[in-house]
C-alpha positions as semicolon CSV with decimal commas, in nm:
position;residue;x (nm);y (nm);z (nm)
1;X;2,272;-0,361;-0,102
2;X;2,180;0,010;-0,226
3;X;1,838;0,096;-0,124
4;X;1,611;0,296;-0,336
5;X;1,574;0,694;-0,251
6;X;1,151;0,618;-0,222
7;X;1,072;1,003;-0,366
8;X;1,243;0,830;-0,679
9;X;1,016;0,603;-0,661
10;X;0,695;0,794;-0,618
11;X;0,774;0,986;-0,883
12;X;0,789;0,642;-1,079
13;X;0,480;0,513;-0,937
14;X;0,290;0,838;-1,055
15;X;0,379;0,823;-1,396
16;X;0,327;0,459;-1,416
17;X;-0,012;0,507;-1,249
18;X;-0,116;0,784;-1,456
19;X;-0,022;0,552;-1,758
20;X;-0,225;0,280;-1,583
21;X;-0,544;0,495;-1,532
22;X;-0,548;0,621;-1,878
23;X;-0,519;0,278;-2,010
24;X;-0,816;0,183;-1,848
25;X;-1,042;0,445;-1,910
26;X;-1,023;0,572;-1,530
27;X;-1,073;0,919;-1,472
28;X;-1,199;0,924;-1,138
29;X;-1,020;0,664;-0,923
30;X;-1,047;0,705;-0,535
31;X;-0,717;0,703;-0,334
32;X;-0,697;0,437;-0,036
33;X;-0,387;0,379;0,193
34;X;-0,352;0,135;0,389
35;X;-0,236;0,259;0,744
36;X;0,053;0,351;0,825
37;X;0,328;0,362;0,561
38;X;0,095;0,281;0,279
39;X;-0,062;0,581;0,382
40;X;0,256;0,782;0,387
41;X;0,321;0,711;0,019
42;X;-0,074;0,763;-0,096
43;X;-0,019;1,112;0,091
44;X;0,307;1,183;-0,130
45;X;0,175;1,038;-0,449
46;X;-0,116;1,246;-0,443
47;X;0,069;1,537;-0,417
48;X;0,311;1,433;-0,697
49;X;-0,007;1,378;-0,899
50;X;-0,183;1,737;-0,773
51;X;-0,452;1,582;-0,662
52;X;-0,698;1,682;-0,452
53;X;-0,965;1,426;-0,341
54;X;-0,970;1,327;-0,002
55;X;-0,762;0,989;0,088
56;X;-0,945;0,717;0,246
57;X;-0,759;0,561;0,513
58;X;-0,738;0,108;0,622
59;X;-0,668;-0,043;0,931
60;X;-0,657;-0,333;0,845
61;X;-0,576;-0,490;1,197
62;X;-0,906;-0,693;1,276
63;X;-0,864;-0,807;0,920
64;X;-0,537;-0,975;0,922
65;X;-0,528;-1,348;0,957
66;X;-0,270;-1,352;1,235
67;X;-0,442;-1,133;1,490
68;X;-0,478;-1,439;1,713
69;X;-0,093;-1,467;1,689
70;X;0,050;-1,136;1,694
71;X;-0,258;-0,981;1,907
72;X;-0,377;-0,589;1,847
73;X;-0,166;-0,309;1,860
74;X;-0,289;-0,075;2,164
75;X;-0,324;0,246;1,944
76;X;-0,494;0,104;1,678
77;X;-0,780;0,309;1,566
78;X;-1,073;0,278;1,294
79;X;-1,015;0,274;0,958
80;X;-1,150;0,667;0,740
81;X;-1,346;0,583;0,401
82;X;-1,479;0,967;0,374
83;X;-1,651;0,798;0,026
84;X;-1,881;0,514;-0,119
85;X;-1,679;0,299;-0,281
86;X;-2,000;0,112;-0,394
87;X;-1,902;0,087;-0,832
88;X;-1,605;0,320;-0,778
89;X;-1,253;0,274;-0,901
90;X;-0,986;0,278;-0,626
91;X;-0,635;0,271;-0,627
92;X;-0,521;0,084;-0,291
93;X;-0,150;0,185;-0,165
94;X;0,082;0,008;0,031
95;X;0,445;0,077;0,136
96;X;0,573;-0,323;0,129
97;X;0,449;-0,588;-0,047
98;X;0,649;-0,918;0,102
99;X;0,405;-1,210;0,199
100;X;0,014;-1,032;0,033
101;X;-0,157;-1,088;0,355
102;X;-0,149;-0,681;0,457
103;X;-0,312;-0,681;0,103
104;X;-0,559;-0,943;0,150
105;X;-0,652;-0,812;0,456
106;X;-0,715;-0,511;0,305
107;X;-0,912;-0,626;0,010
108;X;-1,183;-0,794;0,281
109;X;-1,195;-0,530;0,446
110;X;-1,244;-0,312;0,109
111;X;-1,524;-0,554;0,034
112;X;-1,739;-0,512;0,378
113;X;-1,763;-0,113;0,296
114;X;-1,923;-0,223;-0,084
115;X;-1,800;-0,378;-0,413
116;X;-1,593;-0,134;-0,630
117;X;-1,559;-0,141;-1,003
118;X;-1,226;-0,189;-0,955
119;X;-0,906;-0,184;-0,725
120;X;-0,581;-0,087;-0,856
121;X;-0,300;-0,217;-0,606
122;X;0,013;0,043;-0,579
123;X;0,356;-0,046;-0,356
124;X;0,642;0,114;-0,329
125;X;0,872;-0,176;-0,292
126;X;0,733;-0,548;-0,357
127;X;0,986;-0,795;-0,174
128;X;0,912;-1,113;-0,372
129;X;0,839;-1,293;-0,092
130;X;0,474;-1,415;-0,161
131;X;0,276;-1,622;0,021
132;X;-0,033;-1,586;-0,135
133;X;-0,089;-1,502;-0,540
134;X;-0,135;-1,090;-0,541
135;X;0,092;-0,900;-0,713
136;X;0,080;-0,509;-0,741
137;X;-0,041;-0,349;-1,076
138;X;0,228;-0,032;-0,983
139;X;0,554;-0,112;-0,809
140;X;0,777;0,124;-0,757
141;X;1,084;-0,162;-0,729
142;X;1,115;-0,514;-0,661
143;X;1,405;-0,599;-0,388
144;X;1,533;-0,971;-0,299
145;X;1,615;-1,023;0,017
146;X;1,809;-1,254;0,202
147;X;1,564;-1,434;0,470
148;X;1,683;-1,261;0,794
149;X;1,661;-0,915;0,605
150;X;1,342;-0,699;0,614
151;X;1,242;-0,307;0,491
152;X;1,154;-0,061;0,693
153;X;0,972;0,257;0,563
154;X;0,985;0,608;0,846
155;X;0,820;0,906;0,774
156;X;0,595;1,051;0,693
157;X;0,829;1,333;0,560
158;X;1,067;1,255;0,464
159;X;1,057;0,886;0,370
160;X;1,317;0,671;0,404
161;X;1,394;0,327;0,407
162;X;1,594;0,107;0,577
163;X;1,737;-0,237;0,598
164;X;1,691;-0,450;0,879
165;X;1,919;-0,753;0,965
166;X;1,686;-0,982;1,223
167;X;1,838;-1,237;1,458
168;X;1,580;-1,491;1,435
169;X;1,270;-1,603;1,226
């Protein structure tokens, strides 16, 4: 399988986006990644886009419903809002969509800092491997993969991504 080069893609996602925004009447959306690789893209995208607002940044750690499972991370640290998202527009950006629950996670989490007017979901690849109904508004591609196969997104600069083979489930 031929991966996709991901500054391809952000340069995909940007025009879609822009597209997006305008369609909507948004002139003023705040950028949110979602830590780490989500954040890695939001950080290329907004250059791509020349923009200069600051980026808020989610951990979305405590959020996720598998903590009891998978436990915490050592290094995790707080998640960086540096705005009120209280009736704002935000576009939320993640590296890899596969099962929503990174996004879900990040939507409650979203929702305990205020309500916004709206939240515009970005990913650079969605896997189509959904386990709960959220779908991205921007992708940058869709990949199928076989069930031992995973993505892996390094950076931050440059990004790349990989394929992963795993041995078990």
């Amino acid at each position: 399988m031929s991966l996709p080069n991901p500054a391809v893609l952000i340069s995909t996602i940007a025009g879609q986006l822009q597209d997006h925004l305008k369609a909507q009447n948004i002139d003023n959306a705040l950028f949110v990644g979602i830590h780490t690789g989500g954040v890695w893209v939001a950080n290329q995208l907004l250059k791509e886009l020349k923009h200069e607002g600051p980026l808020g940044i989610l951990n979305v750690s405590f959020y996720r419903d598998d903590f009891s499972r998978s436990g915490l991370h050592p290094q995790v640290r707080p998640s960086e809002l540096p705005f009120d998202i209280e009736d704002q527009h935000l576009v939320l950006i993640d590296d890899v969509l596969m099962s929503g629950r990174t996004i879900r996670a990040a939507l409650n989490e979203l929702f305990d800092y205020g309500r916004p007017a709206s939240v515009t979901l970005v990913c650079l690849l969605d896997l189509n491997a959904r386990e709960l109904p959220i779908r991205p508004d921007i992708v940058g591609a869709t990949l199928s993969l076989e069930p031992n196969q995973r993505v892996k997104l390094t950076g931050p600069d440059p990004l790349t991504i990989t394929l992963k083979t795993i041995d078990h489930l």
